[in-house]
Biopython code that builds the backbone (N, CA, C, O; Angstrom):
import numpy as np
from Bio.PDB.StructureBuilder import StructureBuilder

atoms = [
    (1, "UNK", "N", (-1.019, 12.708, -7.501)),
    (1, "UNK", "CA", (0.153, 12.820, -8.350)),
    (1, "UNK", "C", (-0.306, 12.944, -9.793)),
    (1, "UNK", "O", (-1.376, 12.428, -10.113)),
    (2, "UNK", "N", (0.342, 13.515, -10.576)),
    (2, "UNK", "CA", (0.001, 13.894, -12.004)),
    (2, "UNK", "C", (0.561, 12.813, -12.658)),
    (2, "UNK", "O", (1.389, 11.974, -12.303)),
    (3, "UNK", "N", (-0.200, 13.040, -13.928)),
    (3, "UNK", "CA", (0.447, 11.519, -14.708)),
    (3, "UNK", "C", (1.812, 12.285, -15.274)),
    (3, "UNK", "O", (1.986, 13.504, -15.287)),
    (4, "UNK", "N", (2.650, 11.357, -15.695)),
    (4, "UNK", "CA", (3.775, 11.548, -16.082)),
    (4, "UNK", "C", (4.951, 12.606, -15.364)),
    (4, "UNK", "O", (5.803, 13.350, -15.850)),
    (5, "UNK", "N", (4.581, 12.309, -14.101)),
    (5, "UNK", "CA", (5.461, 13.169, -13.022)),
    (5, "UNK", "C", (5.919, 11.768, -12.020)),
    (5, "UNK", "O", (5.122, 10.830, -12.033)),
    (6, "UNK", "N", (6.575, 11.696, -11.577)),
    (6, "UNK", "CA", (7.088, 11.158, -10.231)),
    (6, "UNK", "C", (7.915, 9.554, -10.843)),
    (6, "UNK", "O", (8.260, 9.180, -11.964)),
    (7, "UNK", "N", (7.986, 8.918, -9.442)),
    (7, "UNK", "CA", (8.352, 7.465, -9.988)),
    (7, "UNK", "C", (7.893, 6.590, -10.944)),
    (7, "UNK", "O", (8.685, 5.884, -11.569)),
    (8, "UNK", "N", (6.051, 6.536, -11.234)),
    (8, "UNK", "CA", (5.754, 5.502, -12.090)),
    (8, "UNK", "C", (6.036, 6.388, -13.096)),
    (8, "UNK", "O", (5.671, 5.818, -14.123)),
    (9, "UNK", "N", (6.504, 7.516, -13.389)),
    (9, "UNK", "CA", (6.392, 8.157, -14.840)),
    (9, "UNK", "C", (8.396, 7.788, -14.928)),
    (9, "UNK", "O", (9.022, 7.881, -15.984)),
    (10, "UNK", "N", (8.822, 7.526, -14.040)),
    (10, "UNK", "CA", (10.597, 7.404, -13.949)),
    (10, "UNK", "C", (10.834, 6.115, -14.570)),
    (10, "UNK", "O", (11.980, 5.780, -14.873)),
    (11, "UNK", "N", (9.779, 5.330, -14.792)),
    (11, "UNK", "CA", (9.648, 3.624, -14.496)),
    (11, "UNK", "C", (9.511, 3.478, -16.196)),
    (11, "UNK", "O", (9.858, 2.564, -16.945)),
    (12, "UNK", "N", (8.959, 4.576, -16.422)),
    (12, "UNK", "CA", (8.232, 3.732, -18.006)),
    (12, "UNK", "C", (8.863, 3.334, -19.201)),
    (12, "UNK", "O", (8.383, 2.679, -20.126)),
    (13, "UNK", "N", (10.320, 3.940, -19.037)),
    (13, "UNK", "CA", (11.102, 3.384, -19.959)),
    (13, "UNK", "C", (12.038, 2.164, -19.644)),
    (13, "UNK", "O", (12.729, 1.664, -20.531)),
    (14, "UNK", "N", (12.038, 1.804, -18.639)),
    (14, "UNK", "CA", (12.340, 0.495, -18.068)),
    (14, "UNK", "C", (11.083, -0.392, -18.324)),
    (14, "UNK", "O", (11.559, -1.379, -18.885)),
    (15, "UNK", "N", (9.746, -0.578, -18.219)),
    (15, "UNK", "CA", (9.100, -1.276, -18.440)),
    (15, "UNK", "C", (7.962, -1.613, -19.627)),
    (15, "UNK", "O", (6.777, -1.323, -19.458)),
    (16, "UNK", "N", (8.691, -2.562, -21.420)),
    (16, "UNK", "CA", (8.033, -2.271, -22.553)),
    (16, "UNK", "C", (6.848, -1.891, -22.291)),
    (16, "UNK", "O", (6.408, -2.181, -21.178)),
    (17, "UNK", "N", (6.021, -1.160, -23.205)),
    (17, "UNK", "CA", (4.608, -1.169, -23.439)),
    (17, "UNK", "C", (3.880, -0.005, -22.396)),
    (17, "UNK", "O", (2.682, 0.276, -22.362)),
    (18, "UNK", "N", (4.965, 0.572, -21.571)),
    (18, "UNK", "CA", (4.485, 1.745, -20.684)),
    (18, "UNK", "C", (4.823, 2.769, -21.450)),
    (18, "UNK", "O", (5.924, 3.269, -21.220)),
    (19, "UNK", "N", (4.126, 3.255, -22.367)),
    (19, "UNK", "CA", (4.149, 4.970, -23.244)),
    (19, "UNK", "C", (3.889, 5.929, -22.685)),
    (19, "UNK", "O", (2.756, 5.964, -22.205)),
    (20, "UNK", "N", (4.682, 6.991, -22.507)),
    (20, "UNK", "CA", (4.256, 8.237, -21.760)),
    (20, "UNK", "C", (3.468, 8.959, -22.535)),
    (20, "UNK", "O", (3.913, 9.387, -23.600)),
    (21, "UNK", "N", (2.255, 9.201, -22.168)),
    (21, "UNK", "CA", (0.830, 10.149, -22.166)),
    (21, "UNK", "C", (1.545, 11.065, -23.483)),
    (21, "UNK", "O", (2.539, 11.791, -23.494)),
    (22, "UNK", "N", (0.593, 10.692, -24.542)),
    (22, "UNK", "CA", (0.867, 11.449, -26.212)),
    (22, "UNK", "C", (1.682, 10.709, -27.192)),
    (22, "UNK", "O", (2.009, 10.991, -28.344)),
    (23, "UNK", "N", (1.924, 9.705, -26.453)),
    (23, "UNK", "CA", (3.331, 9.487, -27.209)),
    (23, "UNK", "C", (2.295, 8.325, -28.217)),
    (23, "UNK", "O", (1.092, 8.324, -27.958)),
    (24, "UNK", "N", (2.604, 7.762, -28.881)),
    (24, "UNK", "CA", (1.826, 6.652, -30.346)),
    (24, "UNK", "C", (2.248, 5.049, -29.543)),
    (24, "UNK", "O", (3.390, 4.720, -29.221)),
    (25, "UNK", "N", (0.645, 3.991, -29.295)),
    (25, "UNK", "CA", (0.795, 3.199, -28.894)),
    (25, "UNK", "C", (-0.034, 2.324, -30.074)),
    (25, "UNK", "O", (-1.194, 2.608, -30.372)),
    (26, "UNK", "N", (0.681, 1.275, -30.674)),
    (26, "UNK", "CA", (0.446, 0.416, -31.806)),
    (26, "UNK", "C", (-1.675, -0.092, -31.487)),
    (26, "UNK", "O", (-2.212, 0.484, -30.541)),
    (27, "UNK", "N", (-2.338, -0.854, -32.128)),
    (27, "UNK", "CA", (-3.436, -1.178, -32.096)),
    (27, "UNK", "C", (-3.509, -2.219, -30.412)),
    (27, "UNK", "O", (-3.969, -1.934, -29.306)),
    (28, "UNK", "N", (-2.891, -3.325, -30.892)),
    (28, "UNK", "CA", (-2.114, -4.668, -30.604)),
    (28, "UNK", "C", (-1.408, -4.107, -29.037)),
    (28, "UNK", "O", (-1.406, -4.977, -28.167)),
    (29, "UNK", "N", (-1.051, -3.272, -28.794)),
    (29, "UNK", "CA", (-0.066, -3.113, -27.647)),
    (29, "UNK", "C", (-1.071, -2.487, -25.971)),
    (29, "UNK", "O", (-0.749, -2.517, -24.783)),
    (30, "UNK", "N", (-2.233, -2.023, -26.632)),
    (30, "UNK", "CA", (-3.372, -1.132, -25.912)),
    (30, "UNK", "C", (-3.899, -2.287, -24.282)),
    (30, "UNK", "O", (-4.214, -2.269, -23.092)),
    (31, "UNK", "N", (-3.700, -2.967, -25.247)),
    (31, "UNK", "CA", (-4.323, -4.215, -23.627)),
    (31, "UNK", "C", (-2.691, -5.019, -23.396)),
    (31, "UNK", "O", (-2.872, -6.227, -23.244)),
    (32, "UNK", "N", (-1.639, -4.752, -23.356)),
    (32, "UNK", "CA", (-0.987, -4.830, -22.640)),
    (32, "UNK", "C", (-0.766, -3.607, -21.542)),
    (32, "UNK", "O", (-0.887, -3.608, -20.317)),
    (33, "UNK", "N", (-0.441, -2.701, -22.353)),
    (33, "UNK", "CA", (-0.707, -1.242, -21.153)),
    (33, "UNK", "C", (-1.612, -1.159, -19.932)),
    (33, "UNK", "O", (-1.500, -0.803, -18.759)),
    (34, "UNK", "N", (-2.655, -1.695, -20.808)),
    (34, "UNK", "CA", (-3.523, -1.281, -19.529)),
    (34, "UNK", "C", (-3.301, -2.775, -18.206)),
    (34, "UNK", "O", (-3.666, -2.656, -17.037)),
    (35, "UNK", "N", (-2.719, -3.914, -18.713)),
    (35, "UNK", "CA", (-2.332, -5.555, -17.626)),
    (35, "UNK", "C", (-0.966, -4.906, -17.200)),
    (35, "UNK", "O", (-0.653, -5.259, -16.063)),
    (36, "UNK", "N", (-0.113, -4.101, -17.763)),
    (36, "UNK", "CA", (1.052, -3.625, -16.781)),
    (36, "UNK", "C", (0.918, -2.687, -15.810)),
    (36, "UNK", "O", (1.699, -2.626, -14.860)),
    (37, "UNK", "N", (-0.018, -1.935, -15.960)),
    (37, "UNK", "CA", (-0.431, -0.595, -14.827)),
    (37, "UNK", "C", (-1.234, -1.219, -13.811)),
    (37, "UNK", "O", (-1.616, -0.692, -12.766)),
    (38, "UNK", "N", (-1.485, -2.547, -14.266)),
    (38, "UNK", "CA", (-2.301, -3.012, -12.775)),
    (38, "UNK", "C", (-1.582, -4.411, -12.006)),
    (38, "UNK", "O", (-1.338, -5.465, -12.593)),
    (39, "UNK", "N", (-1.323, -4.137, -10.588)),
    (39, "UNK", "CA", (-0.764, -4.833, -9.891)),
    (39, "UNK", "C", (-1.028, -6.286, -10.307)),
    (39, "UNK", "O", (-2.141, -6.782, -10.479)),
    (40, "UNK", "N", (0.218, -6.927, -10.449)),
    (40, "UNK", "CA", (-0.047, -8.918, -10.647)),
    (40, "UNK", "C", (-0.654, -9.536, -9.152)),
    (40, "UNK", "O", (-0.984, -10.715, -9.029)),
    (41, "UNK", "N", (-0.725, -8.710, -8.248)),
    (41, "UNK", "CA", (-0.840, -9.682, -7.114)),
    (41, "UNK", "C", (-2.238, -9.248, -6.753)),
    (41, "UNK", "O", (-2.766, -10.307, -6.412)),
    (42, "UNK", "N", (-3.023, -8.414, -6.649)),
    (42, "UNK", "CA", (-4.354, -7.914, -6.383)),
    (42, "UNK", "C", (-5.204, -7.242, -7.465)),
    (42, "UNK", "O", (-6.419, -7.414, -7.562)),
    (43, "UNK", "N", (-4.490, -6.484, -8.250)),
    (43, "UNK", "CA", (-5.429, -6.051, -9.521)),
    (43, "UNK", "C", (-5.628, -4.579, -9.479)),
    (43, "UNK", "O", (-6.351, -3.944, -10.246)),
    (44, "UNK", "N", (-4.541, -3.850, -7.996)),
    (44, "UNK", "CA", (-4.715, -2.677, -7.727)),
    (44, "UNK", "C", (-4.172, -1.800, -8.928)),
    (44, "UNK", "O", (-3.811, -2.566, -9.821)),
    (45, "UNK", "N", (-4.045, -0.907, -9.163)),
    (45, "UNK", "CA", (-3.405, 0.905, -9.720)),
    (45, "UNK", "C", (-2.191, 0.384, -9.285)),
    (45, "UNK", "O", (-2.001, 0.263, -8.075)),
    (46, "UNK", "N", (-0.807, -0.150, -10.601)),
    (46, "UNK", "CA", (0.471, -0.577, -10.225)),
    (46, "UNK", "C", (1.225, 1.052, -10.123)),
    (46, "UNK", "O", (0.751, 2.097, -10.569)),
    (47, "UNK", "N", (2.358, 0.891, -9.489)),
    (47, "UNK", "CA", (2.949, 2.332, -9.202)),
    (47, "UNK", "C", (4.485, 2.138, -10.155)),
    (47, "UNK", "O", (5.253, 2.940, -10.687)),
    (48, "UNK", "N", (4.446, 0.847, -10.050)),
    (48, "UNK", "CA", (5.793, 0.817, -11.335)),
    (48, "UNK", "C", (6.690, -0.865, -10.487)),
    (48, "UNK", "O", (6.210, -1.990, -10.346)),
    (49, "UNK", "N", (7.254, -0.649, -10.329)),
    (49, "UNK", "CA", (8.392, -2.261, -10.580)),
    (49, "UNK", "C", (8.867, -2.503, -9.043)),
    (49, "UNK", "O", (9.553, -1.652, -8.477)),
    (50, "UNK", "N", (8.573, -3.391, -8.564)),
    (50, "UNK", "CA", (9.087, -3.303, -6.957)),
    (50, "UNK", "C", (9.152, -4.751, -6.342)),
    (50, "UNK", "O", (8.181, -5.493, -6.196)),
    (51, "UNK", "N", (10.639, -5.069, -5.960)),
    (51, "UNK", "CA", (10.569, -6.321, -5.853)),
    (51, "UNK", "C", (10.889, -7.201, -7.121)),
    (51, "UNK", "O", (10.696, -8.359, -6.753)),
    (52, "UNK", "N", (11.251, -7.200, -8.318)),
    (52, "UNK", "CA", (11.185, -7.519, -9.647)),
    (52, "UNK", "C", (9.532, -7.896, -10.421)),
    (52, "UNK", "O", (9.438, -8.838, -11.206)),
    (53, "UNK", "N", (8.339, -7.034, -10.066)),
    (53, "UNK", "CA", (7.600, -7.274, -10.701)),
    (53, "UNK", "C", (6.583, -5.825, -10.228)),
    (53, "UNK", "O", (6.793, -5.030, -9.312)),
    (54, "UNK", "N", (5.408, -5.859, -11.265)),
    (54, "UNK", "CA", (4.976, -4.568, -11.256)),
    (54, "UNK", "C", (3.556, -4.879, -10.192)),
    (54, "UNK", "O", (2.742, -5.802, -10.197)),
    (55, "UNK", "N", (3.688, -3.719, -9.355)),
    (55, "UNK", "CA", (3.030, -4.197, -8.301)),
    (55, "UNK", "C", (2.188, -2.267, -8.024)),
    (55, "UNK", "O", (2.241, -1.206, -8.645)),
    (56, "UNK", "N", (1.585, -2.703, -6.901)),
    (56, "UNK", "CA", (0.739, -1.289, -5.822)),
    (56, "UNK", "C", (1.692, -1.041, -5.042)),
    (56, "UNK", "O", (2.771, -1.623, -5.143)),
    (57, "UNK", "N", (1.446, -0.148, -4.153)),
    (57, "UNK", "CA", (2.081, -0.094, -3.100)),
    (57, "UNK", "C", (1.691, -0.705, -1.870)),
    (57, "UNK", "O", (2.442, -0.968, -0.931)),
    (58, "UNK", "N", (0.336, -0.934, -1.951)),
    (58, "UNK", "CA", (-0.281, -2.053, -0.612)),
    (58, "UNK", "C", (0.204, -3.489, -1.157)),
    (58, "UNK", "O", (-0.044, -4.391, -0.357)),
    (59, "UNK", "N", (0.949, -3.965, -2.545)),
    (59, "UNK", "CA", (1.324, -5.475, -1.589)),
    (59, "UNK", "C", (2.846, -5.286, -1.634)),
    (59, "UNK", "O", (3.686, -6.009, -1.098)),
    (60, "UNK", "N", (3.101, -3.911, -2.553)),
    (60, "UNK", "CA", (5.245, -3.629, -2.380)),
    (60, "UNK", "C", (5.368, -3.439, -0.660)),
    (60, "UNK", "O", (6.446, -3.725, -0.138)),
    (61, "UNK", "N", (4.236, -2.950, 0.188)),
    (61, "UNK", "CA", (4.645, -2.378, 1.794)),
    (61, "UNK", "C", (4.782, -4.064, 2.631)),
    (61, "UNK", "O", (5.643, -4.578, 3.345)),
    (62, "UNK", "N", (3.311, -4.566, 2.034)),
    (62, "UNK", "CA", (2.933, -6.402, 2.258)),
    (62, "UNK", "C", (4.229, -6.932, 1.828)),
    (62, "UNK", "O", (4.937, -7.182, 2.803)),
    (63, "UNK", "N", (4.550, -7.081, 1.175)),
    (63, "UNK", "CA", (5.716, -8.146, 0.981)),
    (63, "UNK", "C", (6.952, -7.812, 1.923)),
    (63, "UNK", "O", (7.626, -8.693, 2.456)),
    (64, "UNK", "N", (7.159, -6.572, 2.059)),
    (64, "UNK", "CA", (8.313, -6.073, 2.916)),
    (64, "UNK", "C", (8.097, -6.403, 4.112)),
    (64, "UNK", "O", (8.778, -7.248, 4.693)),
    (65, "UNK", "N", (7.142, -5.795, 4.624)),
    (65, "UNK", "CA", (6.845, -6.814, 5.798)),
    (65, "UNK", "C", (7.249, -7.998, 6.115)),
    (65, "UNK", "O", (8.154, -8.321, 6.884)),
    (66, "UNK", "N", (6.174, -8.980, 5.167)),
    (66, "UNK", "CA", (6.628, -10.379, 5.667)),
    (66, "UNK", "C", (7.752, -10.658, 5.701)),
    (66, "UNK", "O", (8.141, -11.310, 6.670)),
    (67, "UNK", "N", (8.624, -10.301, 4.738)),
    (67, "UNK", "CA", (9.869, -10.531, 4.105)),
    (67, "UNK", "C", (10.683, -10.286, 5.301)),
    (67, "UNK", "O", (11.013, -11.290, 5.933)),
    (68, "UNK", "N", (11.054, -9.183, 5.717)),
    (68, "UNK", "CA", (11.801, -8.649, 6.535)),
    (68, "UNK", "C", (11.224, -8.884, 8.199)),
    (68, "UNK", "O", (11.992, -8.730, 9.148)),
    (69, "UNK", "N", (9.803, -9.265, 8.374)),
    (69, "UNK", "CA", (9.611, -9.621, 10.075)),
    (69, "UNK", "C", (9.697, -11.136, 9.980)),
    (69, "UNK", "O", (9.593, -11.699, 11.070)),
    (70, "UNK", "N", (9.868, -11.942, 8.894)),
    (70, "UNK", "CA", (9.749, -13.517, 8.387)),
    (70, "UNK", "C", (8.338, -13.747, 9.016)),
    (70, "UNK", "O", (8.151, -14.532, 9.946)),
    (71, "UNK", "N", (7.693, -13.248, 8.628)),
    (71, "UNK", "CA", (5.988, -13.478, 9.357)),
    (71, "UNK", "C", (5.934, -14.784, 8.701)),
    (71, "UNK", "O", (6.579, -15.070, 7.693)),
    (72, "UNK", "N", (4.664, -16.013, 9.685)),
    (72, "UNK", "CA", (4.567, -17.064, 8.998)),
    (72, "UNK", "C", (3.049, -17.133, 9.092)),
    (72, "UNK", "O", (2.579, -17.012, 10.223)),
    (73, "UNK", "N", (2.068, -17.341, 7.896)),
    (73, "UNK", "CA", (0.631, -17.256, 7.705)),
    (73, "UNK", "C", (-0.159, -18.143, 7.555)),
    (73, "UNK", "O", (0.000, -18.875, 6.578)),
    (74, "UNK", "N", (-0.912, -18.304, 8.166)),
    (74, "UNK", "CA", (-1.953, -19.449, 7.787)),
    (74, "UNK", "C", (-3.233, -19.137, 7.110)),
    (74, "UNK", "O", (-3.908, -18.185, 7.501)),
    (75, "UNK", "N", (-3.640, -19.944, 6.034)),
    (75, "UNK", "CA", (-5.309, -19.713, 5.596)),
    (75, "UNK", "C", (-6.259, -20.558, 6.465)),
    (75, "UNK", "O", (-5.899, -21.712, 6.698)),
    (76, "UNK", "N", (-7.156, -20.227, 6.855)),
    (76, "UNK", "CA", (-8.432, -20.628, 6.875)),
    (76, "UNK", "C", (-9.416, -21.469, 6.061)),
    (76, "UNK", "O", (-10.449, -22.067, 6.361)),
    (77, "UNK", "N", (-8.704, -21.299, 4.880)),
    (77, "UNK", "CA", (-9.773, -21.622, 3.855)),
    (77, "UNK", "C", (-9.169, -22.917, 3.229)),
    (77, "UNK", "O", (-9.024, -23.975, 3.841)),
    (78, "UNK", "N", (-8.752, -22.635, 1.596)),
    (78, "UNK", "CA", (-8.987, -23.733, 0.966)),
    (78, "UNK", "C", (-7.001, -23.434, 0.369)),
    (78, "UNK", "O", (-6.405, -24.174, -0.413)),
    (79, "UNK", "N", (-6.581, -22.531, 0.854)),
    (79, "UNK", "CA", (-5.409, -22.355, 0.151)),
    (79, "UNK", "C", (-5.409, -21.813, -1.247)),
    (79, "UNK", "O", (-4.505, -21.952, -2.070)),
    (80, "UNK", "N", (-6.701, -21.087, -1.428)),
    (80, "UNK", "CA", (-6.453, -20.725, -2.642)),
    (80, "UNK", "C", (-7.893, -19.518, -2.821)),
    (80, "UNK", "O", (-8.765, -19.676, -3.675)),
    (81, "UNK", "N", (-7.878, -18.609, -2.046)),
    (81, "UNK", "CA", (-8.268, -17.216, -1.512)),
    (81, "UNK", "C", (-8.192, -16.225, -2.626)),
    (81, "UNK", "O", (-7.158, -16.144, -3.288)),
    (82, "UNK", "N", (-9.436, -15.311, -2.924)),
    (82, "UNK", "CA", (-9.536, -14.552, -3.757)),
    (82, "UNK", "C", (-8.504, -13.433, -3.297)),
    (82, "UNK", "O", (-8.243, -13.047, -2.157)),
    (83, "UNK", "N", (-7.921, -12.969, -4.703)),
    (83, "UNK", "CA", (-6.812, -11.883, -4.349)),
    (83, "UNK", "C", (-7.631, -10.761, -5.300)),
    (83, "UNK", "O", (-7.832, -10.998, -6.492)),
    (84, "UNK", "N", (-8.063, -9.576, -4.689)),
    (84, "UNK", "CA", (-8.877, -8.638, -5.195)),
    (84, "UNK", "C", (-8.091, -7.293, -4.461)),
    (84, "UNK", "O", (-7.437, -7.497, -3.438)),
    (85, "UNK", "N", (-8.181, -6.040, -4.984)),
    (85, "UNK", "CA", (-7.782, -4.624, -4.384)),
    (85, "UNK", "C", (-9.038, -5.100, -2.572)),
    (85, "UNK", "O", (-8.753, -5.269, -1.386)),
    (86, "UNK", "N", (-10.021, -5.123, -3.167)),
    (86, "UNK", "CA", (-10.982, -5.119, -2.080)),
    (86, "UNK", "C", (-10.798, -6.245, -0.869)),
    (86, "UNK", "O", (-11.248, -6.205, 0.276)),
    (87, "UNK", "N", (-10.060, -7.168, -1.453)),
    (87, "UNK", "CA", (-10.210, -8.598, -0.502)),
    (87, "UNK", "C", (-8.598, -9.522, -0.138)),
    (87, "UNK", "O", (-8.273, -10.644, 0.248)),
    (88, "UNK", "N", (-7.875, -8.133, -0.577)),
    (88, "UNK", "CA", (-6.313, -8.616, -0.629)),
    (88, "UNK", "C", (-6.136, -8.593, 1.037)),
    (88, "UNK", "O", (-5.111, -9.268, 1.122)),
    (89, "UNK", "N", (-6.352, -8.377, 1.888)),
    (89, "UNK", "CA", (-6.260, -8.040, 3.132)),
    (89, "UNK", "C", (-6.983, -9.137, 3.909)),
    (89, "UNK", "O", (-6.702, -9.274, 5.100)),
    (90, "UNK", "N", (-7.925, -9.959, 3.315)),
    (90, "UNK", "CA", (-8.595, -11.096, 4.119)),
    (90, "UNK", "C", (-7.950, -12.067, 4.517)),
    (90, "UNK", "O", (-8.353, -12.710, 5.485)),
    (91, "UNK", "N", (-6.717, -12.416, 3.810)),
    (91, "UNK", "CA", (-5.877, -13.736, 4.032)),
    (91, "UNK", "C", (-4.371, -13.329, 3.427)),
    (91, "UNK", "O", (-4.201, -13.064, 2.237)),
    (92, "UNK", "N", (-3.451, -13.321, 4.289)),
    (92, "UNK", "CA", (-1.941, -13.109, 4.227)),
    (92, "UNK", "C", (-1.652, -14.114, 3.903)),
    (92, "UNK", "O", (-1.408, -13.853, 2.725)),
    (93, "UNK", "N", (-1.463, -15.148, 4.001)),
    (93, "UNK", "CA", (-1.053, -16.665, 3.335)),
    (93, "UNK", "C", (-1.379, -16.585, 2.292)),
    (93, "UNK", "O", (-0.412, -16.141, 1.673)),
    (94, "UNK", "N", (-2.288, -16.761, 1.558)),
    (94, "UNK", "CA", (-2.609, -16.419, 0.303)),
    (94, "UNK", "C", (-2.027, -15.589, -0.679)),
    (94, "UNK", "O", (-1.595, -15.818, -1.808)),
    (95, "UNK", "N", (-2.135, -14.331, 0.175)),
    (95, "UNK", "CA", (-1.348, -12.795, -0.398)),
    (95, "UNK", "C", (0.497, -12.884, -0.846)),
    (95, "UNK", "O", (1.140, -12.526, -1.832)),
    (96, "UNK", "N", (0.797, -13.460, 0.276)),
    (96, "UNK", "CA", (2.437, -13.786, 0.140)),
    (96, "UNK", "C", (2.168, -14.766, -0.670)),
    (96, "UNK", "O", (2.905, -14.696, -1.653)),
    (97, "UNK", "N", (1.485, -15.607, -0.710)),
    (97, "UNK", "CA", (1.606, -16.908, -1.767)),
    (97, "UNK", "C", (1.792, -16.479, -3.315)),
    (97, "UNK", "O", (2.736, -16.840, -4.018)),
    (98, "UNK", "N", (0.817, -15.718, -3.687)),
    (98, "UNK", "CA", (0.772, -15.245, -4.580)),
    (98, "UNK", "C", (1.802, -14.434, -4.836)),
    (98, "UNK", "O", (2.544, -14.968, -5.662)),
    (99, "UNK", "N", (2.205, -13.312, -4.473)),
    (99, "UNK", "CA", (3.338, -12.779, -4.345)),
    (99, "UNK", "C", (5.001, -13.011, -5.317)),
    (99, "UNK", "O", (5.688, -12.478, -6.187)),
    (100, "UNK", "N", (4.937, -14.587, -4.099)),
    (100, "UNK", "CA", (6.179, -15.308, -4.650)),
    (100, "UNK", "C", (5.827, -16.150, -5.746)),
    (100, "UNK", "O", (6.711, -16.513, -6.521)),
    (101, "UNK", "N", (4.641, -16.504, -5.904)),
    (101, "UNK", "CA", (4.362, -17.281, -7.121)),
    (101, "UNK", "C", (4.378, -16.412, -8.300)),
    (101, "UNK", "O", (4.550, -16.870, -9.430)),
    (102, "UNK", "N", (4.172, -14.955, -8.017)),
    (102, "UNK", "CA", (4.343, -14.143, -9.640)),
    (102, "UNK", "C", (5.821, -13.580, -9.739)),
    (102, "UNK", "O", (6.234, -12.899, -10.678)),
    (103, "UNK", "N", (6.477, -13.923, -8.752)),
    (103, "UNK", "CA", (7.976, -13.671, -9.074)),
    (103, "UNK", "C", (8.317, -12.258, -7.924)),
    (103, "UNK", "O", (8.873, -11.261, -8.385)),
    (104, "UNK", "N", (8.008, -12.302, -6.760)),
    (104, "UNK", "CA", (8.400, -11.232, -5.766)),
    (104, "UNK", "C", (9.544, -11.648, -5.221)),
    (104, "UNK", "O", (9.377, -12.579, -4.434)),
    (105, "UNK", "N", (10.954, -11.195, -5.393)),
    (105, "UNK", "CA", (11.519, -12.063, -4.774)),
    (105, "UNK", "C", (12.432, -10.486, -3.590)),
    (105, "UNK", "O", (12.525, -9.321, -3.976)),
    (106, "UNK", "N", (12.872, -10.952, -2.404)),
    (106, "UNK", "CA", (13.309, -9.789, -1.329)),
    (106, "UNK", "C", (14.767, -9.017, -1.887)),
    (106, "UNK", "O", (14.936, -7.842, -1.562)),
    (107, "UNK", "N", (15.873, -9.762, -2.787)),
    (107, "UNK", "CA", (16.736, -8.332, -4.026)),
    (107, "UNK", "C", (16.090, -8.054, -5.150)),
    (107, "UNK", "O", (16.805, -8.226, -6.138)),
    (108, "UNK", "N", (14.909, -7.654, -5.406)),
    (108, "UNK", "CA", (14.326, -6.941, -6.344)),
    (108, "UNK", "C", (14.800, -7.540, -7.463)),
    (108, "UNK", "O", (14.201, -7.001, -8.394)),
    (109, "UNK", "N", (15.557, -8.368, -7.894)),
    (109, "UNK", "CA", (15.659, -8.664, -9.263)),
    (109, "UNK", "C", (14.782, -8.798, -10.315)),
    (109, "UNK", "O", (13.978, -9.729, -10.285)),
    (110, "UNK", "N", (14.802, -7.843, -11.462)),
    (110, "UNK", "CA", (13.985, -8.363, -12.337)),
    (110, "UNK", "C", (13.830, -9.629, -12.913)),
    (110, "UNK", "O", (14.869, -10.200, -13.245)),
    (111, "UNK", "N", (12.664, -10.246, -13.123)),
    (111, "UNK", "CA", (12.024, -11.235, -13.775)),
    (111, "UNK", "C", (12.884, -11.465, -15.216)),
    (111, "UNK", "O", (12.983, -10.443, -15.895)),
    (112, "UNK", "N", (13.359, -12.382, -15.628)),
    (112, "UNK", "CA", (13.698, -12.500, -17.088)),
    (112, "UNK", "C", (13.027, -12.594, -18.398)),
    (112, "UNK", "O", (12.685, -13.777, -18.400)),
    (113, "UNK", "N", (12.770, -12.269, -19.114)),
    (113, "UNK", "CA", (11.852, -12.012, -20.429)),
    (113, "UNK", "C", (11.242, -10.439, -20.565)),
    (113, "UNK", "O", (10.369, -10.114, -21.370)),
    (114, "UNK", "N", (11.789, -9.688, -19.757)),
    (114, "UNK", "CA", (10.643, -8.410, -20.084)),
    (114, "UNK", "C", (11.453, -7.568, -21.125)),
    (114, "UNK", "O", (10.962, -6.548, -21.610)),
]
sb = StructureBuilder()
sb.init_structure("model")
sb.init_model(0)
sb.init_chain("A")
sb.init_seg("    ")
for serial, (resi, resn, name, xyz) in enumerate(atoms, 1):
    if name == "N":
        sb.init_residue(resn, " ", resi, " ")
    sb.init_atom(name, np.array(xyz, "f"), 0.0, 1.0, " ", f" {name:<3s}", serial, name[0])
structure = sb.get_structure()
């Protein structure tokens, strides 16, 4: 997909600090841009707002899932599992944990403060 074509380019005026490609982004605003384009729950390439928070599409498909089959997950570990693009897939308990802890909730409502 090209930049500034499709949904995440539909998204950017709904979400501050997303400037469409040319447009003038302040000194100060440069490292927010680049923490909104990347997923809160793994760290993937965000595609734009899903669920009320800016996410990938591997944990917007993940959350639907659980959400909608009410899957119930267990860790293995310590309850508190690295969430990486590479290692988001090792532990679902974790993954949904995180999820709802950054504000995923199943009517998409946006988060308040943005």
């Amino acid at each position: 997909m090209e930049r500034g074509h499709g949904l995440a380019a539909s998204l950017v005026p709904l979400v501050p600090g997303l400037a469409p490609a040319g447009s003038s982004v302040l000194p100060g605003d440069v490292d927010e841009r680049v923490d909104q384009r990347t997923c809160l729950i793994c760290g993937d390439r965000a595609t734009g707002l899903h669920y009320g928070i800016i996410s990938c599409e591997g944990c917007k498909g993940f959350f639907k899932r659980s959400i909608c089959n009410k899957r119930v997950y267990r860790c293995s570990r310590d309850k508190n599992c690295v969430m990486s693009r590479k290692q988001r897939n090792r532990c679902q308990y974790c993954r949904l944990l995180k999820c709802l802890q950054m504000g995923m909730n199943r009517k998409g409502k946006e988060k308040r403060g943005f």
